[in-house]
Each structure stands twice: as C-alpha cells, then as structure tokens.
C-alpha positions, 0 to 999 in steps of 0.5 A, a space after each residue: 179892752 186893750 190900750 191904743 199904743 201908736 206907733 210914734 215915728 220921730 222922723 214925722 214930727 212936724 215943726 211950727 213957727 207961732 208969732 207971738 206978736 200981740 199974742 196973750 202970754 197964757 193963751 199962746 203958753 196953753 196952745 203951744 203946750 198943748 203942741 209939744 204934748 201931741 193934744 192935737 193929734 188923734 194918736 194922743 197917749 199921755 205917757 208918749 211923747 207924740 208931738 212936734 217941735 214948736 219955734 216961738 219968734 217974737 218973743 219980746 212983743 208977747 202981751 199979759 193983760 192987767 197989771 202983771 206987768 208991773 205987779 206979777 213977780 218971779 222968785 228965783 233963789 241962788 241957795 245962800 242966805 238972804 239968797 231970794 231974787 224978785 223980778 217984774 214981769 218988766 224985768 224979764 222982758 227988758 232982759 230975756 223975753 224968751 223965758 216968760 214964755 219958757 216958764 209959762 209953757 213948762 208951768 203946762 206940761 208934766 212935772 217929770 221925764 217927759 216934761 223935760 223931753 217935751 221942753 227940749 222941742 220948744 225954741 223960742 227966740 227975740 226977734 222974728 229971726 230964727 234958725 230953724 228954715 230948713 225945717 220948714 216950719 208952718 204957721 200956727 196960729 194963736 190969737 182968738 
C-alpha cells in the first residue's frame, strides 16, 4: 500500500473565529488544536500541515473549572539563580489572558517544527476586537 500524500494548497486554508466566552479552557485548547493540526479534515497526514487559521476572541472570559484558578500555578525560569517565577491562573488572566490559552493549545500540538508552524496560524485576542475581518472568518463552535 502507498501512503496518501494530499495535495495541501496554502491559498484554501480556511480561517475560524472561536468566542471563548463561557468556554472551558481545555476543551476550547483541545478543538482549537485539533483545527490548527487539520484533524478535522479527510486529508489529515500527521506530518503536513493541513489545517486553517484560528482567531480566538474573548480570551479574558475563558473559564477553568475547580480550584485551578486559585491553585494551578505556571513556572517561568529567567536563567539566573533564584531565577524561578510562579504565577496563578489569576495572575495571568488579570495580566495576558491570551497566553492561558496559547500555553494550552501549544502543550497540544507536536513538540518540534511543525508544532511552531502550527502555533504561528492561532490569533488570540482580549476582547471581542479582532483584526482579522477581511479574512472572513466563520464561526466555530466550542462549547458541549
């Protein structure tokens, strides 16, 4: 048997704007990668990237569920000595909520070349603004 290699045109990419608004944080990061990867596509080969851009609007209003937004803690490390930072979960949203879910969906896609291809095409944005319109993105939804 012959492997199926499609033919991945970069001009058919289609683009998605998700409202994170109410939305659980690791179910949206699941759906949106699962987008950005091309899962949901019959031409899925898992080492091309075939999938379409994904606009993330909201970002603030994600929810987690449990405690994690007072006990989940991130580590960031600078390199120096004593160089160890944690941050809550209420941190990040207060300061950048749109890395919450930019850490989720990259913890999701693969760990190497086309994972850092695959997290250029993910925009995630505050608020509901976004300056991606001319693209015409439509809707995708995320909540169960």
């Amino acid at each position: 048997m012959k492997t199926f290699l499609p033919k991945v045109d970069l001009d058919q990419r289609k683009w998605h704007v998700v409202d994170a608004n109410g939305a659980v944080l690791g179910r949206l990061a699941v759906r949106v990668a699962n987008v950005l990867r091309g899962r949901n596509k019959p031409i899925y080969t898992s080492h091309l990237d075939a999938g379409d851009f994904v606009v993330v609007i909201n970002a603030e209003k994600v929810l987690v569920t449990g405690k994690k937004e007072t006990d989940k803690r991130f580590m960031t490390y600078s390199g120096w000595k004593g160089g160890e930072k944690y941050r809550t979960v209420a941190d990040i949203r207060a300061r950048h909520p749109e890395k919450l879910i930019t850490h989720a969906v990259k913890g999701m896609i693969p760990k190497n070349r086309l994972g850092r291809v695959l997290l250029t095409k993910l925009k995630v944005y505050r608020g509901s603004d976004h300056p991606h319109a001319a693209q015409q993105p439509t809707p995708l939804d995320v909540k169960d």
